[in-house]
C-alpha positions as CSV (number, residue, x, y, z in Angstrom):
1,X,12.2,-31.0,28.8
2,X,11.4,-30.9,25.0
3,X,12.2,-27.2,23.3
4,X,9.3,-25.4,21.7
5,X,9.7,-23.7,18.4
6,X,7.8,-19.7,18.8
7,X,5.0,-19.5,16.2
8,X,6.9,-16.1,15.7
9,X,9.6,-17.9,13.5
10,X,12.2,-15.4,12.2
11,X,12.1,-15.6,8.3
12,X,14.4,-14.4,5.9
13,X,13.8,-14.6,2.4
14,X,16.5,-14.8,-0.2
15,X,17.6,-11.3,0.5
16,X,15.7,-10.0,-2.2
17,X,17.8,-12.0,-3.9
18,X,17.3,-10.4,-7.5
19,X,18.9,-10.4,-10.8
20,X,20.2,-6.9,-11.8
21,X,20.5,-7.0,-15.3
22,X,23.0,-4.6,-16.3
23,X,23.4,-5.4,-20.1
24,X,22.3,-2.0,-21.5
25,X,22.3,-3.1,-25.2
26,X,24.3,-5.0,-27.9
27,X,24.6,-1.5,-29.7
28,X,26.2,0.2,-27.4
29,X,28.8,3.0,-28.4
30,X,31.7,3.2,-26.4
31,X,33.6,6.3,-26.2
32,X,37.1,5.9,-26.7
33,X,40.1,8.4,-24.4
34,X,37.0,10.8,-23.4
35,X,36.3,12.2,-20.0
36,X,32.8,10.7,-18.5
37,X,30.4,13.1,-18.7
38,X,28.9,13.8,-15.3
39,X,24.5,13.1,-14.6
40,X,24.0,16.7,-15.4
41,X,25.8,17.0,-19.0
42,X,23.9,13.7,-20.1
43,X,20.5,15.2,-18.8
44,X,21.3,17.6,-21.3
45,X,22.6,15.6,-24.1
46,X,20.4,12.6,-24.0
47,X,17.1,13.9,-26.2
48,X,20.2,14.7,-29.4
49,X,22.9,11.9,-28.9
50,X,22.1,8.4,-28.0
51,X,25.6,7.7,-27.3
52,X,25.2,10.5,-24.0
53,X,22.1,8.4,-23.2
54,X,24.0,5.2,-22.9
55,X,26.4,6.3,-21.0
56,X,23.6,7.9,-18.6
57,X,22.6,4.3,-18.5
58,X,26.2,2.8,-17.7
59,X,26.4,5.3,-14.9
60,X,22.9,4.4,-13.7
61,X,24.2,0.7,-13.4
62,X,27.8,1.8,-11.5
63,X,25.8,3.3,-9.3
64,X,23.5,0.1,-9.0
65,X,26.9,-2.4,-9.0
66,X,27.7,0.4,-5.9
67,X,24.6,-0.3,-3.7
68,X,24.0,3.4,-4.1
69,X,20.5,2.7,-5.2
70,X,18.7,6.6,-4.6
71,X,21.4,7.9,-7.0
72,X,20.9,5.4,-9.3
73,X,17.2,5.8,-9.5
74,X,16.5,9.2,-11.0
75,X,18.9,8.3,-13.7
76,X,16.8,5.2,-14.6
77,X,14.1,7.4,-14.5
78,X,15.8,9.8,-17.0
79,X,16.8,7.2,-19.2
80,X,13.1,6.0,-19.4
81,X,11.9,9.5,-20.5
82,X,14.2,8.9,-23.6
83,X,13.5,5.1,-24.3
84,X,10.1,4.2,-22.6
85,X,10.1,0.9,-24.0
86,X,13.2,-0.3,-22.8
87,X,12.6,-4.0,-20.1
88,X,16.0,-3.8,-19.3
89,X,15.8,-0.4,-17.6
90,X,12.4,-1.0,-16.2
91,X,13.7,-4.5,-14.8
92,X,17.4,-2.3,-13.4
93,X,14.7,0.2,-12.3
94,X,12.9,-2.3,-10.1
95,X,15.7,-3.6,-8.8
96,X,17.0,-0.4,-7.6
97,X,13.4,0.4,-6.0
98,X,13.0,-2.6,-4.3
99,X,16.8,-2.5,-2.7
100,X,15.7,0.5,-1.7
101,X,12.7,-1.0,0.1
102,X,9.7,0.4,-1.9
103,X,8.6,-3.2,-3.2
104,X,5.0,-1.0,-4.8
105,X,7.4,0.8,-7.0
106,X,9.6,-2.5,-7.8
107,X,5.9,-4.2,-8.6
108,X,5.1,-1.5,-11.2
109,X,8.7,-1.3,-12.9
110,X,9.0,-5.0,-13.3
111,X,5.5,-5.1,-14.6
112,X,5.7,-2.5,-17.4
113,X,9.6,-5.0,-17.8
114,X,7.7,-7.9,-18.4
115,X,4.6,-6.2,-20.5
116,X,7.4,-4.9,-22.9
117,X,9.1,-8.4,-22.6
118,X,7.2,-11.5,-21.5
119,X,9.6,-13.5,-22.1
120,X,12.1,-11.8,-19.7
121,X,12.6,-14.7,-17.2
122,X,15.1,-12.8,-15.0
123,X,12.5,-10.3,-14.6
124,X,9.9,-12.6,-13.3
125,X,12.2,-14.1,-10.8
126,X,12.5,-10.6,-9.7
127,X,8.9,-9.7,-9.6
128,X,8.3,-13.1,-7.9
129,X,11.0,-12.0,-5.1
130,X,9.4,-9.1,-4.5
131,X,5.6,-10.3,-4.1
132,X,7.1,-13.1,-1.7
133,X,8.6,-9.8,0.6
134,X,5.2,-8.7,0.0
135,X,3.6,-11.4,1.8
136,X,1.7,-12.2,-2.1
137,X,2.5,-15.9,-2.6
138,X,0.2,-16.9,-4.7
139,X,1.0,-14.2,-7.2
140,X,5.1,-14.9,-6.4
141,X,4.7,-19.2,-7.0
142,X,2.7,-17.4,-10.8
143,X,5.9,-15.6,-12.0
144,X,8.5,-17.7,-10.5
145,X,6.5,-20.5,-12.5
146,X,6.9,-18.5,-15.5
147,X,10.5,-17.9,-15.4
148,X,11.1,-21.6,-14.8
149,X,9.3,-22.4,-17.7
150,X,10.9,-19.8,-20.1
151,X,14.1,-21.3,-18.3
152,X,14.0,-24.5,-16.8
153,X,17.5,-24.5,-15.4
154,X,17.0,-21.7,-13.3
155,X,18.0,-22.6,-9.7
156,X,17.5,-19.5,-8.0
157,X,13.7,-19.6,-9.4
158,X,13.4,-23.2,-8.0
159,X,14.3,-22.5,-4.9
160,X,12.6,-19.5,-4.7
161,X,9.8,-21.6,-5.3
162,X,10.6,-24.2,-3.0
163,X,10.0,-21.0,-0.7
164,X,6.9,-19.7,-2.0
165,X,5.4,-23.6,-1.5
166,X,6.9,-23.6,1.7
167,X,4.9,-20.5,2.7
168,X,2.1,-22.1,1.9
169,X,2.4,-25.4,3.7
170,X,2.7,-27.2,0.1
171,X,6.2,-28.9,2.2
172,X,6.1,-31.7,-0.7
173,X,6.2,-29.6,-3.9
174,X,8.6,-27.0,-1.7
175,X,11.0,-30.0,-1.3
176,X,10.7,-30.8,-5.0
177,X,11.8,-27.8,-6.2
178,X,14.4,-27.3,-3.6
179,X,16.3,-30.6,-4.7
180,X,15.8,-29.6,-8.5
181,X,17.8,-26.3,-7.5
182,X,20.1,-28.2,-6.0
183,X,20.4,-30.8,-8.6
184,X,20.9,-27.6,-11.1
185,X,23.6,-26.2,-8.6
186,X,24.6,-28.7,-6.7
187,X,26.8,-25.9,-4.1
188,X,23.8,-23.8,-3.9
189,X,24.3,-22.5,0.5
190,X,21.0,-20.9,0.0
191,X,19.1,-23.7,-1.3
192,X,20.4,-26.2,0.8
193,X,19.8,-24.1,3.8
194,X,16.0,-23.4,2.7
195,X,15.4,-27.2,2.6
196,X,16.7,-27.6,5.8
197,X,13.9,-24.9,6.9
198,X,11.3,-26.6,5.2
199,X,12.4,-30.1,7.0
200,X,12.2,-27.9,10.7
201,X,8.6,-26.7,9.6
202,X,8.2,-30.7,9.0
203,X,9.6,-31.2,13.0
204,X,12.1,-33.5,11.3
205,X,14.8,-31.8,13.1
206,X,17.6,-34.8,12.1
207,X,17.1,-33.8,8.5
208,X,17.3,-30.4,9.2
209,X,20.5,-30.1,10.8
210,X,22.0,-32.3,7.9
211,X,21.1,-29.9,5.0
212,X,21.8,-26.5,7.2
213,X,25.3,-28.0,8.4
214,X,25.9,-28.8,4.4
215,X,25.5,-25.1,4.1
216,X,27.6,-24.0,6.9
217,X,30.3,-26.2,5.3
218,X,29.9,-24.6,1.7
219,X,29.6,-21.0,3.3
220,X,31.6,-21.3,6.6
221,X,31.3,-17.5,7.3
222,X,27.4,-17.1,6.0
223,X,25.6,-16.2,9.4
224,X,22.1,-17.9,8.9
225,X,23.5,-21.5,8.2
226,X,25.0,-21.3,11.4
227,X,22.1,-19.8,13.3
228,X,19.7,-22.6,11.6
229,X,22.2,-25.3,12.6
230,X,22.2,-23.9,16.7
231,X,18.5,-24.1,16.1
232,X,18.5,-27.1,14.8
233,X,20.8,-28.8,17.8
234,X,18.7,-26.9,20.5
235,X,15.7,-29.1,19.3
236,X,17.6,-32.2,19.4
237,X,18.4,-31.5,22.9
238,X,22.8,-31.1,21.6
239,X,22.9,-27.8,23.9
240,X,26.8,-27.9,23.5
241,X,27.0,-28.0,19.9
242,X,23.9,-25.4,19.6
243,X,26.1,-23.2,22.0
244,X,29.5,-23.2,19.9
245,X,26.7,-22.9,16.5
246,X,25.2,-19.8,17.8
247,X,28.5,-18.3,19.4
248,X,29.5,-18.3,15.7
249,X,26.6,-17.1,14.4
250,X,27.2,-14.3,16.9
251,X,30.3,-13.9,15.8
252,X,29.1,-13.1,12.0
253,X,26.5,-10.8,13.4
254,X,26.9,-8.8,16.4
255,X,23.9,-7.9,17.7
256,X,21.6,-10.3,16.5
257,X,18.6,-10.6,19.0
258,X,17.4,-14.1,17.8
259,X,21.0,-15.5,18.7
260,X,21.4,-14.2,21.9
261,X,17.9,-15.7,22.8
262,X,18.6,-19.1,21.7
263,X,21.6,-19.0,23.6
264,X,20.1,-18.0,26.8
265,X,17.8,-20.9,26.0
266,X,20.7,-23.2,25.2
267,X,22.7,-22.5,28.1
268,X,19.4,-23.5,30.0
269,X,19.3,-26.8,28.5
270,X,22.4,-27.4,30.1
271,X,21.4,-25.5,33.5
272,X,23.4,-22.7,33.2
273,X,20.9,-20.5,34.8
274,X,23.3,-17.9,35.0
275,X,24.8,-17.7,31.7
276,X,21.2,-17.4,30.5
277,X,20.5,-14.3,32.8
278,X,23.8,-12.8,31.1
279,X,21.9,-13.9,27.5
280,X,19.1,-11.9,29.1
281,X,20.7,-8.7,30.2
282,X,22.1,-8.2,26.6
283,X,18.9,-8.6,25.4
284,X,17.6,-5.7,27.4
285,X,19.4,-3.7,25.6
286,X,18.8,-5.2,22.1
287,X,15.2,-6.3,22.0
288,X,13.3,-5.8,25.0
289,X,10.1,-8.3,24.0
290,X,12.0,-11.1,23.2
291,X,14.5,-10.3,26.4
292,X,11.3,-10.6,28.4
293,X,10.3,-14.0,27.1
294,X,13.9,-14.6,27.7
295,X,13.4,-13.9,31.2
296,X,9.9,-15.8,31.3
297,X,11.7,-18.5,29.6
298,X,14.4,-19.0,32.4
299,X,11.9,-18.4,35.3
300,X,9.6,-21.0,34.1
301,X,12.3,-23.0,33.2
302,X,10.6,-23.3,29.4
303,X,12.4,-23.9,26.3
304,X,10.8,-21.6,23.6
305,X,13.0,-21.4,20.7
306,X,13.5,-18.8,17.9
307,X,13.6,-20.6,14.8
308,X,15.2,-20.8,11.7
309,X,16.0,-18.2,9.0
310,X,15.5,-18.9,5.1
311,X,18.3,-17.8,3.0
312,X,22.4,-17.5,2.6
């Protein structure tokens, strides 16, 4: 029996996996053996002393370093009141926005970023990022484009890329610019995985597992290396070694639906009907649709497999 790949393939972009610039500027005045003046005494400081309105800008970016991206946000938005012309803060801006999941918001900040600064190639990348969440490919392979050509050694922009091409079925040029990230950064887990996801989409399952186990060895503890690499052994029928991949993939994230699938679906390659009904009764209680094909799955005695995530 030959394992089927769901035309519902998980996919996981880069993360968002954007550049925070947090260089505020070359100028900046650092105050020496004073307390930090808190959000609200800057808000009232920052029209008369640019000094208070860099330090409003160093908080801003704390808060950004901190993941505590709806604090960090008004503050950008202060510090753009004072200095409208500023790309860094409209590209730290977007980046906050879009971590925070409104991508509309990220568009506009890291448009205004890159009308003040065309030549900001980090801020393309970032913009390209976000159209690919966005579903916008065409418009992502355009900026990612640009900041590869303002900087061609950028390997997060070429294998961005690779991923934009690969959304479109352009699997050549995807591989292309996969391997020049690679060549760039030659231990690059997310890179290596993504061209083992372009070489599933291509059924060349061989190839695949080769370039996701290369990332699983770079990044033993990064969860979708693994998960690709169960995949990947599922459909070339190596039920045992997909078993002990996904187990670890479990293992990394708890609760991940997908994995518990493809090891229900696993564990009936090796007819293990009754490990795949315990796959299935976790599922009930994780994702009910995909715990229901689950249970088609094993019933029919089908092999219908989750496939692989792009990414880390």
């Amino acid at each position: 029996m030959n394992p089927q790949v769901t035309p519902k393939r998980m996919v996981a972009l880069v993360g968002i996996a954007l550049a925070l610039n947090l260089l505020v500027s070359s100028k900046r005045v650092k105050a020496q053996g004073q307390v930090q003046a808190t959000p609200a005494d800057l808000s009232a400081q920052t029209s008369a002393d640019p000094s208070a309105t860099n330090a409003l800008l160093d908080h801003a970016n704390r808060l950004s370093r901190a993941e505590r991206w709806d604090q960090a946000v008004p503050l950008y938005l202060q510090a753009l009141r004072v200095d409208p012309s500023n790309a860094t803060v409209q590209n730290n801006l977007g980046y906050a926005y879009a971590m925070l999941g409104n991508l509309q918001e990220a568009v506009e900040a890291f448009m205004q970023a890159v009308k003040l600064e065309p030549k900001y190639a980090a801020c393309r990348y970032n913009l390209g990022n976000v159209y690919l969440k966005l579903n916008k490919v065409d418009a992502a392979i355009e900026q990612l484009s640009k900041a590869i050509e303002l900087k061609p050694d950028y390997a997060e922009a070429h294998s961005d890329l690779g991923n934009a091409f690969a959304e479109k079925g352009l699997y050549s040029s995807a591989i292309s610019e996969l391997n020049r990230a690679l060549s760039i950064k030659p231990n690059f887990v997310a890179a290596e995985n993504n061209l083992g996801t372009v070489f599933f989409d291509l059924k060349k399952y061989k190839e695949a597992a080769q370039h996701f186990g290369r990332a699983a060895l770079l990044n033993p503890d990064s969860f979708n290396p693994n998960y690709n690499l169960g995949v990947a052994n599922l459909m070339l029928h190596r039920y045992s070694v997909a078993i002990e991949r996904l187990t670890k993939a479990g293992e990394l994230a708890p609760g991940s639906p997908p994995t518990h699938y493809n090891l229900g679906i696993a564990y009936l390659g090796l007819r293990n009907r009754s490990a795949s009904e315990r796959e299935y009764l976790t599922l009930t209680h994780l994702n009910p649709v995909l715990a229901s094909k689950l249970y088609e799955a094993v019933h029919r005695n089908q092999l219908l497999v989750v496939g692989p995530r792009r990414g880390n």
